[in-house]
N, C-alpha and C positions, 0 to 999 in steps of 0.2 A: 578525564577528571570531573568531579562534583566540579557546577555551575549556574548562574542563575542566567534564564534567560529572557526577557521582553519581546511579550510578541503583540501582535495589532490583531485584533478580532476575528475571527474567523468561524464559518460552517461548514462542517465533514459532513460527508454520507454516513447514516449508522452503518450501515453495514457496505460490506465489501460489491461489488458492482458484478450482481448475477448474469448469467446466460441471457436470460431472456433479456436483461436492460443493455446488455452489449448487443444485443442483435438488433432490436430495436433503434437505436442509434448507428451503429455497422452500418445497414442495411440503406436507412437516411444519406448514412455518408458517403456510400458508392456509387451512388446515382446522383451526389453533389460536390464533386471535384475529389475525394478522397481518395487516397490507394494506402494498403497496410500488407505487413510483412504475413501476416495471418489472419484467418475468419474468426481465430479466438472458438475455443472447447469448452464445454461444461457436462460436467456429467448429469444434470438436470437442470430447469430452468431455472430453479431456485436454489442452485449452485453456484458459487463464483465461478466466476470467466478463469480460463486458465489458458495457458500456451501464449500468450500475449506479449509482446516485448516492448521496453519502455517508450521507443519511439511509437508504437502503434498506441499505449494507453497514454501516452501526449497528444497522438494525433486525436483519437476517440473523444479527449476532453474538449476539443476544439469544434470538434463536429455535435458532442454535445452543445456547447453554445450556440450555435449557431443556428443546428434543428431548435431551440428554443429562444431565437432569434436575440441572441444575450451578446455581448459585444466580446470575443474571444479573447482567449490568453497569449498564445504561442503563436509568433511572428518570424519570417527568416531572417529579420535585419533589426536592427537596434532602429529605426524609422515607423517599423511598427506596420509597414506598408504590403508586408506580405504573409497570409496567412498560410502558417504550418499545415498542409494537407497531404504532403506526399512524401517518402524518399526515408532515409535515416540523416535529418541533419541535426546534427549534435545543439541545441538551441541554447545560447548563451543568457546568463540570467538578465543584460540589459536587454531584451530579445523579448521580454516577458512584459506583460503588461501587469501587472501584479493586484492593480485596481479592480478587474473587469474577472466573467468569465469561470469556468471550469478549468481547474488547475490539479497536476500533483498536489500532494504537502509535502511542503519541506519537513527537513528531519524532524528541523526543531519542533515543527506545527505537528509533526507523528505523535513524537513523544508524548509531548505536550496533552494530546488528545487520550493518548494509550495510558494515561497517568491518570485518567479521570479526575481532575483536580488534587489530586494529592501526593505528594513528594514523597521518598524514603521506602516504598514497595517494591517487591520483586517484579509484581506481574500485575496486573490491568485491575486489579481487584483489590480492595484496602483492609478486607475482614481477615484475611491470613496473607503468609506470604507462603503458601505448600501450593502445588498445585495437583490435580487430578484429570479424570478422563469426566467427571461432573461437571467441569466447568470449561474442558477445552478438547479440543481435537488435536490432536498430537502423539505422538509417539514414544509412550511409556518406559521406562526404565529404572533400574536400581543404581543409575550410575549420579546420581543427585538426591543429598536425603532428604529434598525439597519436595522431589516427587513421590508422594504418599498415597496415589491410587492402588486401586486394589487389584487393578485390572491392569495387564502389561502388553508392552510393542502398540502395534496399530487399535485405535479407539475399536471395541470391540462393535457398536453399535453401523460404523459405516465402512469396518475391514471386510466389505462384500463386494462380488463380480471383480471387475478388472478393476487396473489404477484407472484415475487417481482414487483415493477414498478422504474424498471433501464431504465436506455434510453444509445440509441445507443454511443460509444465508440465517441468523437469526436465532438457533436454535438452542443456544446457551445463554445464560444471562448478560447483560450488558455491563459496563461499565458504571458508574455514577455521570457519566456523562449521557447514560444512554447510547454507547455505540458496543456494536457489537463485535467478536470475533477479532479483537486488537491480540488473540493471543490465537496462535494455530491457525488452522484449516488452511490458509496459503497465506506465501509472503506478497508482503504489499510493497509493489515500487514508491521510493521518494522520487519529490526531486534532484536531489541534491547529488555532484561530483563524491565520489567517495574519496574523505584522505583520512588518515589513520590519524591524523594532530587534528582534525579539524575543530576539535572541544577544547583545545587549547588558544587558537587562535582564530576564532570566529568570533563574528562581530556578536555583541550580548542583545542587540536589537534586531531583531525579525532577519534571523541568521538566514544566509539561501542556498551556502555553502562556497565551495572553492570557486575557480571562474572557468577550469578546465579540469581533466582529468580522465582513466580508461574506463572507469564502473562507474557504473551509478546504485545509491543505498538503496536497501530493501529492508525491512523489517518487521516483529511481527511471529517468526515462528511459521511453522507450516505442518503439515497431518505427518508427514513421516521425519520431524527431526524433535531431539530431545527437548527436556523442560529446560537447560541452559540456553536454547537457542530462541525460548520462545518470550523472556526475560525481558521487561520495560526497557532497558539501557542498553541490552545488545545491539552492533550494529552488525549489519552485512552487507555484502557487496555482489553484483555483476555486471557483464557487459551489458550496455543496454539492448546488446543485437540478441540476447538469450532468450526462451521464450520455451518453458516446460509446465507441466500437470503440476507443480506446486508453487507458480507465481500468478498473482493477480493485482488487483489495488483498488482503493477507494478514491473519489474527488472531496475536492473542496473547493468549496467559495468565497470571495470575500467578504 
């Protein structure tokens, strides 16, 4: 359901967290206590990261603080005493330092961002609500009379060589916020428990989501699913042990 939500300040990456800034960090992080479920794919360097699973783009945001000597987010214990570096443990939100650090965004903070300051639109963009293969990477179709490109199925421009067909970090216009790619090219993990009420009964102040649950949100849209999927308000869901050629994500600070 329509709702308003209050949130406390915050800075997103413009864009989605390329190959080459996952390796960079990665690389930092295996030779400083870290282990991840995968090495993370990109089909260039200026490609988002893909194959990556929520627990490894948790761990990643930690090891980026850390390589940047920033005081981290994600802790095994509600004490704060131990840094999230290894394993898949499910990290509970009192578990978070929410002050400090490289972090998921929660939904609300996705949204929020994917909305470029402005309420009542389909998609990341405020001058129309139609979308096309101009403004996003995505997988065309007549089954939406929203989608009015002229070009159909996979984005003609990066449906080349094998999967995935991502396209470079940047390469569409931005947002009014200045971020990029909030529509297509890969879904971005949240933080947040997935639950299907959770806009009915979450808190209206710097929502974090439920305190348990088997998925965690993704949102965002991706290169091979329809203009429905890639919609401001959609949510989605997986396990966070998943890790395929059309998820990735961006951080945030506070």
């Amino acid at each position: 359901p329509l709702h308003a939500v209050s949130l406390s300040a915050f800075y997103m990456d413009q864009y989605e967290v390329t190959k080459a800034l996952w390796d960079e960090v990665y690389n930092w992080a295996i030779t400083n206590g870290y282990s991840f479920d995968n090495a993370g794919l990109g089909k260039a360097a200026t490609h988002p990261v893909q194959m990556v699973t929520w627990y490894d783009c948790v761990k990643w945001c930690n090891a980026r603080s850390e390589k940047e000597r920033r005081v981290p987010a994600y802790y095994t214990n509600a004490a704060h005493t131990g840094v999230y570096q290894g394993g898949a443990t499910d990290v509970q939100n009192d578990w978070v330092n929410w002050s400090s650090g490289y972090r998921l965004p929660t939904e609300a903070e996705w949204e929020k961002a994917a909305r470029g300051g402005s309420a009542g639109h389909r998609f990341s963009w405020t001058n129309t609500d139609e979308i096309t293969h101009s403004r996003a990477n995505y997988y065309s179709t007549t089954d939406d009379a929203y989608d009015t490109s002229t070009t159909r199925g996979n984005h003609p421009t990066f449906a080349v060589g094998s999967f995935p067909y991502t396209s470079p970090v940047g390469y569409f216009a931005p947002n009014a916020y200045g971020l990029y790619d909030m529509v297509g090219n890969v879904s971005e993990w949240c933080w947040d428990w997935y639950d299907a009420g959770a806009y009915s009964s979450g808190s209206p102040t710097d929502p974090r989501g439920p305190a348990s649950g088997t998925w965690r949100v993704d949102r965002g849209g991706r290169w091979d699913y329809k203009a429905f999927y890639g919609r401001t308000a959609y949510r989605n869901y997986y396990s966070p042990t998943f890790g395929d050629n059309v998820m990735g994500f961006r951080s945030v600070l506070p």
